[in-house]
C-alpha positions as CSV (number, residue, x, y, z in Angstrom):
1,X,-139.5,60.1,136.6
2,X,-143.3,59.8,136.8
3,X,-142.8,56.4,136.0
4,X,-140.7,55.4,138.3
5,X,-143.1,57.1,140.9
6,X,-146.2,55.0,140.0
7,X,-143.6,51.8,140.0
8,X,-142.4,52.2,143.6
9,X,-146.0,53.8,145.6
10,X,-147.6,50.0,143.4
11,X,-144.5,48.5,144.6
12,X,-144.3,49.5,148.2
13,X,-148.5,49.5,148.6
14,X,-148.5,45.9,147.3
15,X,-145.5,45.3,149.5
16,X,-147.1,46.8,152.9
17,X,-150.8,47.1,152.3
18,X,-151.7,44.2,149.8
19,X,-154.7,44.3,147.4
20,X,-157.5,46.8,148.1
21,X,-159.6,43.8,149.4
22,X,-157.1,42.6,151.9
23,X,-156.2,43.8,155.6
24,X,-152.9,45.1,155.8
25,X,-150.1,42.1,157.3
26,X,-146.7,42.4,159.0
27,X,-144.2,42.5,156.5
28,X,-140.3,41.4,156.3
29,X,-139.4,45.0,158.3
30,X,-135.5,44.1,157.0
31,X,-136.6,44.0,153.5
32,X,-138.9,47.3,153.9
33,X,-135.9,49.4,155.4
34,X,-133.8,48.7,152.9
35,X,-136.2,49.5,150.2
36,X,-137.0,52.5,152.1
37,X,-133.4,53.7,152.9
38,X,-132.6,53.3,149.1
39,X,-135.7,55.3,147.6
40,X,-137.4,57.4,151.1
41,X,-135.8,60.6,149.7
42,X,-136.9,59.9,146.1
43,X,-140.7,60.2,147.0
44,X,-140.7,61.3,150.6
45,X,-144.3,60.9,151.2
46,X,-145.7,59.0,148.2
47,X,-147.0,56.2,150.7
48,X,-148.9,59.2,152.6
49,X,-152.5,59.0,150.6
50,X,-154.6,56.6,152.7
51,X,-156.1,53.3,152.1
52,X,-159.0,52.0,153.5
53,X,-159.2,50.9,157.2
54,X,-160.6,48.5,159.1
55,X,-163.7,48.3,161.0
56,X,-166.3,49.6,159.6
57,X,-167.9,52.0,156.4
58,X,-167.0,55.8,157.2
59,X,-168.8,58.4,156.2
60,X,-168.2,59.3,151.9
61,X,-166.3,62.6,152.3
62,X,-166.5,64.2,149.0
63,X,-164.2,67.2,147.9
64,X,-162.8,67.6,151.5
65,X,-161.0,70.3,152.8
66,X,-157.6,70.2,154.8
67,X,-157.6,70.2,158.3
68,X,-155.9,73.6,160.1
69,X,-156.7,75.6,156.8
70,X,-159.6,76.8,157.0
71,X,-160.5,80.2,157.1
72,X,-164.3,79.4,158.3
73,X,-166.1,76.8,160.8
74,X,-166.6,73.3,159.0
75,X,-169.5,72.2,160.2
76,X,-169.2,68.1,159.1
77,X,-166.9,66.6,161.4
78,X,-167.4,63.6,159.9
79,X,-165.3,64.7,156.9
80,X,-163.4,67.0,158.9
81,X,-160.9,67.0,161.5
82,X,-162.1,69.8,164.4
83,X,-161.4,70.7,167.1
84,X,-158.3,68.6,166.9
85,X,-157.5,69.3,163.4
86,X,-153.9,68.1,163.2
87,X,-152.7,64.9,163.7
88,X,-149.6,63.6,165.4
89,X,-147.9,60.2,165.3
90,X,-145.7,60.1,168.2
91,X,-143.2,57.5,168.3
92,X,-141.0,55.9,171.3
93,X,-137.3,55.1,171.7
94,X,-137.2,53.2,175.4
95,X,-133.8,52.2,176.2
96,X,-133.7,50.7,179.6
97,X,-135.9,48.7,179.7
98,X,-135.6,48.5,175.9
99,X,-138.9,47.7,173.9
100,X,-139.4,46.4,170.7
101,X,-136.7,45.6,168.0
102,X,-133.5,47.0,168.4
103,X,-133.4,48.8,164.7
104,X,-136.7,50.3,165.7
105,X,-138.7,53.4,166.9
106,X,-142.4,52.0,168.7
107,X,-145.3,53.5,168.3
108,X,-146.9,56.0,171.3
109,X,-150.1,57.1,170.0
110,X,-152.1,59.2,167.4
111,X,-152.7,62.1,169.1
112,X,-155.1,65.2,167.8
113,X,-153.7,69.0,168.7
114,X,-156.5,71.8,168.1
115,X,-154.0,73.8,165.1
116,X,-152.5,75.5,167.9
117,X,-150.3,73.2,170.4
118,X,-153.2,72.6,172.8
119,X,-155.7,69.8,172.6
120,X,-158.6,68.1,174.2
121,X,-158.5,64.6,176.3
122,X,-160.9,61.9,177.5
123,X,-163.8,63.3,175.3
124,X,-166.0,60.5,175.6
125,X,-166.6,58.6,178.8
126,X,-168.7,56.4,177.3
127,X,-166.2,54.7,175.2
128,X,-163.5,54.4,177.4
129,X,-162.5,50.7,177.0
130,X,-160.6,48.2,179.0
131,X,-160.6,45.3,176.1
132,X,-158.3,46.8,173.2
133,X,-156.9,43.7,172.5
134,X,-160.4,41.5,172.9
135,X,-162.2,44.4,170.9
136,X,-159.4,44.4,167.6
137,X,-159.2,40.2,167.8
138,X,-162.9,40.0,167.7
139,X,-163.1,41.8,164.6
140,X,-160.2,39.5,163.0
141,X,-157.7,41.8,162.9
142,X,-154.7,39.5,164.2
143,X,-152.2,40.7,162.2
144,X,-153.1,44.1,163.4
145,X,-152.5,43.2,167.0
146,X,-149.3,40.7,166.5
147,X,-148.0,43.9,164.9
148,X,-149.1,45.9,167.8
149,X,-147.2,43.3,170.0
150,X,-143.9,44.1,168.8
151,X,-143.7,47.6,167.8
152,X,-146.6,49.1,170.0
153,X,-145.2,48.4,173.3
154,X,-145.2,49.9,177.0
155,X,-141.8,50.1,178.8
156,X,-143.6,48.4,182.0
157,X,-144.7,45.7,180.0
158,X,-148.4,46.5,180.2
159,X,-149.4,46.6,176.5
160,X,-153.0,46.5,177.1
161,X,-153.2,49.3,179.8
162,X,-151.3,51.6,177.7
163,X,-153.2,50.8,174.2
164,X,-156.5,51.7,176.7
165,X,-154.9,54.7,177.7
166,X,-154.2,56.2,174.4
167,X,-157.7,54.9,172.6
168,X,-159.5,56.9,175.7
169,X,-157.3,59.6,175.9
170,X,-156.7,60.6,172.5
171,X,-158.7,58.1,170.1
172,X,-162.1,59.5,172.0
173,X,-161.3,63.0,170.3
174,X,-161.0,62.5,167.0
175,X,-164.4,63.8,165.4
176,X,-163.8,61.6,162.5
177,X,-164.2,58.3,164.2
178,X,-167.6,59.6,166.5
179,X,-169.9,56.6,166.4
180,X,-172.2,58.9,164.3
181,X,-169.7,59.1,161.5
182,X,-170.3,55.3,160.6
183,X,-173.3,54.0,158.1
184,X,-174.4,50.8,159.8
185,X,-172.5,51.5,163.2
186,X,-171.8,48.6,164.9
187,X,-170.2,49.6,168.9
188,X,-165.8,50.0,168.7
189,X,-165.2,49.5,165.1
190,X,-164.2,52.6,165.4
191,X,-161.1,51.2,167.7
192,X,-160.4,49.1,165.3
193,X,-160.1,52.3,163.1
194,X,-157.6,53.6,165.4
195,X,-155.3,51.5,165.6
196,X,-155.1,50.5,162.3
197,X,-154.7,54.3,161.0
198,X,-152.0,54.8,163.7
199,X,-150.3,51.5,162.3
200,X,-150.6,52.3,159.3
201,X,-148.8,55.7,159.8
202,X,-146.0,54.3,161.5
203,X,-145.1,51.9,158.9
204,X,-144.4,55.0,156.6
205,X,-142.1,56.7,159.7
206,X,-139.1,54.9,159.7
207,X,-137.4,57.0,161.8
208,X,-134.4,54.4,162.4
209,X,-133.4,54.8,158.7
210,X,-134.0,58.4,158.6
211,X,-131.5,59.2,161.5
212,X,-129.3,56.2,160.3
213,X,-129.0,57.7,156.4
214,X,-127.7,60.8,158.4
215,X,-125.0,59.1,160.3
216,X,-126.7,58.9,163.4
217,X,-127.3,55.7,165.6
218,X,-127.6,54.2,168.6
219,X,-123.9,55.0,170.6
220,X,-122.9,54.7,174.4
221,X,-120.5,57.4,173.9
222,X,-121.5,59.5,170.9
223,X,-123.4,62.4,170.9
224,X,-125.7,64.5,168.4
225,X,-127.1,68.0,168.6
226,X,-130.6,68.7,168.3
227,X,-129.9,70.5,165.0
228,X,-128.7,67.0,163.6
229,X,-131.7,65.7,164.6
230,X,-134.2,67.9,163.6
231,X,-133.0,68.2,160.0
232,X,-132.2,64.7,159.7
233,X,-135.7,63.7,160.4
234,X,-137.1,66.8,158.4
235,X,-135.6,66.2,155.0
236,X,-137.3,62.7,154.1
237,X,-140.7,65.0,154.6
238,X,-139.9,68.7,153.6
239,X,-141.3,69.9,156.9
240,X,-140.1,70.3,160.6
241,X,-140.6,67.5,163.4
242,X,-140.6,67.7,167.3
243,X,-138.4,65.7,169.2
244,X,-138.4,64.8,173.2
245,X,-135.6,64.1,175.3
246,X,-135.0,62.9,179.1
247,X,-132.4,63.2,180.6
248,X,-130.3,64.7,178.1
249,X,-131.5,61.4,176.0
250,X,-133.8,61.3,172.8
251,X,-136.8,59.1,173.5
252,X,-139.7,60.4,171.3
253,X,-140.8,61.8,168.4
254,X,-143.3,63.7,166.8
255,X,-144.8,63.9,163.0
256,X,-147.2,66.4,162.1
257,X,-150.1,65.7,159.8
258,X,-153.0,67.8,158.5
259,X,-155.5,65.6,157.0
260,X,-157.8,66.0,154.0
261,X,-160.9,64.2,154.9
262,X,-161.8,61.6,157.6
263,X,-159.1,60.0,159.4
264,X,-160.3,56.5,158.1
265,X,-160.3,57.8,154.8
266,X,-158.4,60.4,154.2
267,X,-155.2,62.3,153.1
268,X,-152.3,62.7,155.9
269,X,-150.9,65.5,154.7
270,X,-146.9,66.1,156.1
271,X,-147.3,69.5,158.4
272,X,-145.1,72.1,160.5
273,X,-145.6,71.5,164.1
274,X,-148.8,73.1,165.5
275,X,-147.1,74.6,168.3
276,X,-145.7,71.7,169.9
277,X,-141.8,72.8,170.7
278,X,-138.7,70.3,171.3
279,X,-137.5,70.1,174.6
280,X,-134.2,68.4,174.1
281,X,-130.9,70.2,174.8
282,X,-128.3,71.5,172.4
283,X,-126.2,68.1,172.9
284,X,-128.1,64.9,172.9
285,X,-127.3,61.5,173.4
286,X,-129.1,58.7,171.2
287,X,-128.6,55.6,173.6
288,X,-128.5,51.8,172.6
289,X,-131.3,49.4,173.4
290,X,-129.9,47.6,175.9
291,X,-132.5,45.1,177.3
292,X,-135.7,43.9,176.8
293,X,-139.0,44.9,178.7
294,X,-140.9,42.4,180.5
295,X,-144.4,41.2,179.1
296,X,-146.9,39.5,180.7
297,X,-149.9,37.4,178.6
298,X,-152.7,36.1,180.4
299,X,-152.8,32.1,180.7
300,X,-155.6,29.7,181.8
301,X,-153.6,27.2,184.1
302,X,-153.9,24.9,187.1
303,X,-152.9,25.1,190.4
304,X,-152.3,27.9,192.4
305,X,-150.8,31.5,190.9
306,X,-147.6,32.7,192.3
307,X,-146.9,34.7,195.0
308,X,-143.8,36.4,194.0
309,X,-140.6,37.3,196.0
310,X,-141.5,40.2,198.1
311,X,-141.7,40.1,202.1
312,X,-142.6,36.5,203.5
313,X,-146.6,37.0,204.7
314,X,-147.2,40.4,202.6
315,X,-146.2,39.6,198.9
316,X,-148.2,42.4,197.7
317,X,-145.6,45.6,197.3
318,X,-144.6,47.4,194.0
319,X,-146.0,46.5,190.8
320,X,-147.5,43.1,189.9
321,X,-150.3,41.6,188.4
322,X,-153.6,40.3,189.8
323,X,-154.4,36.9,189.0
324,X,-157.7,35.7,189.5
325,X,-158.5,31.2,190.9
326,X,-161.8,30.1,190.6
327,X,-162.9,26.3,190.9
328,X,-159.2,25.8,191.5
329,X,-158.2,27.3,188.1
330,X,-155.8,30.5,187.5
331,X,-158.0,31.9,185.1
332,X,-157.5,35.7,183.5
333,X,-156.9,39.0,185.7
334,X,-158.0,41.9,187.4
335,X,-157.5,44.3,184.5
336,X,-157.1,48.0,185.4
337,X,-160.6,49.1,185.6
338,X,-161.4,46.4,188.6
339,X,-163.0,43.8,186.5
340,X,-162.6,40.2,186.0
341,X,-160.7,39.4,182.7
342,X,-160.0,36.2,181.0
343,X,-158.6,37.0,177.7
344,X,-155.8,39.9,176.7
345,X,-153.1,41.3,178.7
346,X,-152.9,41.6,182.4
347,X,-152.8,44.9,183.6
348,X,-149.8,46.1,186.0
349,X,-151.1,47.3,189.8
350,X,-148.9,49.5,192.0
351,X,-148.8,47.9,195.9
352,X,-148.1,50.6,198.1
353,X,-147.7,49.7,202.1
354,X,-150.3,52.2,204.1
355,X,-151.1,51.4,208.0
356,X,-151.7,47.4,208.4
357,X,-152.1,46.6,204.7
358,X,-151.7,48.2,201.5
359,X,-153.4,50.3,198.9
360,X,-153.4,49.3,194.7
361,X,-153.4,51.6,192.0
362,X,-153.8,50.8,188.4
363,X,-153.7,52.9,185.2
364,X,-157.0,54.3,185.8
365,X,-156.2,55.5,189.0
366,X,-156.8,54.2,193.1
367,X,-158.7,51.2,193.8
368,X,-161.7,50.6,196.2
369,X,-164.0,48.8,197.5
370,X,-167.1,51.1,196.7
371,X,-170.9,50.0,197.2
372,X,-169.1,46.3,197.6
373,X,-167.7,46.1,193.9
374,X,-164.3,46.4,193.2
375,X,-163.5,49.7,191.8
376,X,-160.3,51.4,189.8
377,X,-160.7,54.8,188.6
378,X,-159.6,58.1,188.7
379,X,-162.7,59.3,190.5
380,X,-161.9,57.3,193.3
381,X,-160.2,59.5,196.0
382,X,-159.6,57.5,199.0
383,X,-158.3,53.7,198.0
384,X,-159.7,50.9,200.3
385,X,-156.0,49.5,202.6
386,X,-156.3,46.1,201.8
387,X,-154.4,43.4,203.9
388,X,-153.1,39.4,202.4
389,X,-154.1,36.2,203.9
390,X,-152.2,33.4,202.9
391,X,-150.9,35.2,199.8
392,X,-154.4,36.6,198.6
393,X,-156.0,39.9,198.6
394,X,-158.4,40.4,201.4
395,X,-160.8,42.7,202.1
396,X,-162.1,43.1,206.0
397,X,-160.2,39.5,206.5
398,X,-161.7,37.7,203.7
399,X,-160.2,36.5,200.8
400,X,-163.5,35.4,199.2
401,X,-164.9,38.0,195.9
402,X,-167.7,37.0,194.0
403,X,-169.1,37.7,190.5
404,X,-172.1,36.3,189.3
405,X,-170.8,34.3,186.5
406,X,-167.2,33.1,184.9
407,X,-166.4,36.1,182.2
408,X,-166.0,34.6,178.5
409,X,-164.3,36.6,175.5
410,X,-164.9,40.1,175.6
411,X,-166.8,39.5,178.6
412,X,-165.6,41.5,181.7
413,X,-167.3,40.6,185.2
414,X,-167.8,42.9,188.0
415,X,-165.7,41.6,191.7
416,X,-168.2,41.8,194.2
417,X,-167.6,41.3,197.9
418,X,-171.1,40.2,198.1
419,X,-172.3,36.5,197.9
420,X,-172.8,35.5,193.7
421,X,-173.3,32.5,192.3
422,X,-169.0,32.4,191.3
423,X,-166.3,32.4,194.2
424,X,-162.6,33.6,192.9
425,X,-159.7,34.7,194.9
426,X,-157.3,37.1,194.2
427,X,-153.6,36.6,194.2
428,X,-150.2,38.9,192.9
429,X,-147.9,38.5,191.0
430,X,-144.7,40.7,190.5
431,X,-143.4,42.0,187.2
């Protein structure tokens, strides 16, 4: 049988992850499942050990302990996982709007709980990005992000907003990946890190197949009790899972991981939930994908960018996009945090109709006009009402923002309502 073992983990690693020296690619998913479905109980987490990630050299962690089972304070958290000790890989099934492949789960996050349920958030303000997709392309890693584009998805659509919201959220917590952890540190591989681990993962969660060897799928009219669930997702690992429902539906999923070692590096290690509880009822139902979620990719066009459909005069009202004209170009976005984007994925704003004009929230929270830049954040507590002239933003009955020069790459410019060198207007665009 050991024999076997080695033959499938070489098989499957070749299969998934390539040769040591090579990034990881997106593989025939058909042809994994079925090679899963037919050998996942066999060796239930023989594709668990990790492999080396991208973006940068980690720290050497030698003879590391296992997160969560300690019995005194570690003090390298560069080799170990604290305060947020275990790891969970939380995965999505959106129905309506559907996202990603019908046959699969998406990815949520990576998410680290303190051992005990609870957990720490937005640790580090400093690395709070707005460029996920800019940051992981200019290190190379396009398979990474294609991947990411199918199977790590947001229900409204806004891909890039919600991979910002889970690097800053839960990525800026994991000790592991602290700038400080790196030899020759060069500023976000440790991103890159991220979402390659949290890739990785997933890949080895195929929580379609597990439900599916247990003769549960998608139905309009079936349903499942929790108990179904729960052990059908449990027995591929040896060890209990969480599960999230809404409406009396499952959407979500939880694995539990302690890790040996650095996140980059080290051993995910199947674990009982931390203290995390499901919260679905005793009958649930396990809906059908039943259409697709819209997705919108920034373009660099002519002409003028679209208005939408909404109220002739005022097409600003529920959620859009904000694409940006200079030198009679459409070129890139507002992206969530206010700035001026050209490359990624537009982020989605929330119109929303107050006194003679209207107010715009992003991800990051309200916007305004503060000290004359264009500002979205959650620190912001009273949003500037803007009004629409001819089908542009304006602010105090000008349509006119300014930035000092056209944003390239990575680049993000400040929107200024003050006179720079670079005019741009401002127009919507629903979604």
């Amino acid at each position: 049988m050991a024999s076997y073992l080695y033959l499938y983990v070489s098989f499957i690693h070749s299969q998934v992850f390539g040769s040591a020296d090579r990034t990881p690619e997106l593989v025939d998913m058909s042809f994994y499942r079925s090679m899963r479905q037919a050998i996942t109980y066999f060796v239930p987490t023989a594709l668990v050990a990790s492999t080396t990630v991208l973006g940068g050299t980690p720290a050497s962690c030698p003879n590391p302990q296992l997160s969560c089972q300690n019995t005194t304070a570690v003090a390298d958290t560069c080799c170990f996982n604290a305060p947020g000790g275990q790891l969970l890989q939380t995965q999505f099934w959106d129905t309506n709007p559907a996202t990603g492949p019908t046959n699969s789960w998406t990815v949520h996050g990576l998410w680290p709980d303190k051992c005990d349920g609870t957990y720490e958030q937005y640790c580090d303000p400093s690395r709070q990005y707005t460029n996920i997709s800019a940051i992981i392309s200019a290190a190379g890693q396009t398979d990474l992000l294609n991947y990411m584009n199918t199977y790590w998805k947001d229900y409204q659509g806004n891909d890039e907003s919600f991979w910002e919201h889970e690097w800053d959220k839960h990525g800026t917590c994991i000790s592991t990946l602290e700038p400080g952890c790196y030899d020759n540190y060069t500023p976000q591989q440790e991103v890159v890190a991220y979402f390659q681990k949290t890739v990785e993962l997933f890949k080895t969660l195929d929580s379609y197949t597990y439900l599916s060897a247990a003769g549960i799928t998608p139905s309009s009219t079936a349903t499942y009790t929790s108990t179904q669930i729960l052990a059908a997702l449990a027995q591929p690992r040896g060890v209990q899972v969480a599960i999230q429902c809404r409406n009396g539906e499952l959407d979500e999923i939880w694995y539990f991981f302690d890790v040996r070692g650095s996140v980059q590096t080290g051993e995910f290690v199947p674990a009982e939930p931390d203290g995390a509880k499901s919260n679905c009822p005793a009958s649930v139902k396990y809906l059908p994908k039943t259409s697709t979620s819209p997705s919108t990719t920034l373009a660099t066009s002519t002409g003028t960018p679209p208005s939408g459909t909404s109220t002739p005069g005022n097409p600003f009202s529920g959620k859009g996009n904000l694409p940006v004209t200079s030198g009679g170009n459409t070129n890139g976005c507002i992206i969530s945090g206010g700035t001026w984007y050209t490359t990624g994925t537009c982020a989605t704003f929330t119109a929303a109709a107050s006194g003679a004009g209207f107010t715009l929230t992003s991800s990051k929270g309200k916007c305004a006009v503060a000290n004359n830049v264009l500002t979205c954040a959650a620190s912001v507590t009273t949003p500037t009402v803007f009004t629409t002239v001819d089908g542009k933003l304006a602010y105090n009955g000008s349509t006119s923002f300014y930035t000092g020069s056209v944003p390239t790459g990575s680049v993000q410019a400040s929107v200024s309502v003050t006179q720079q060198a670079t005019t741009l207007t401002i127009g919507w665009k629903n979604v």
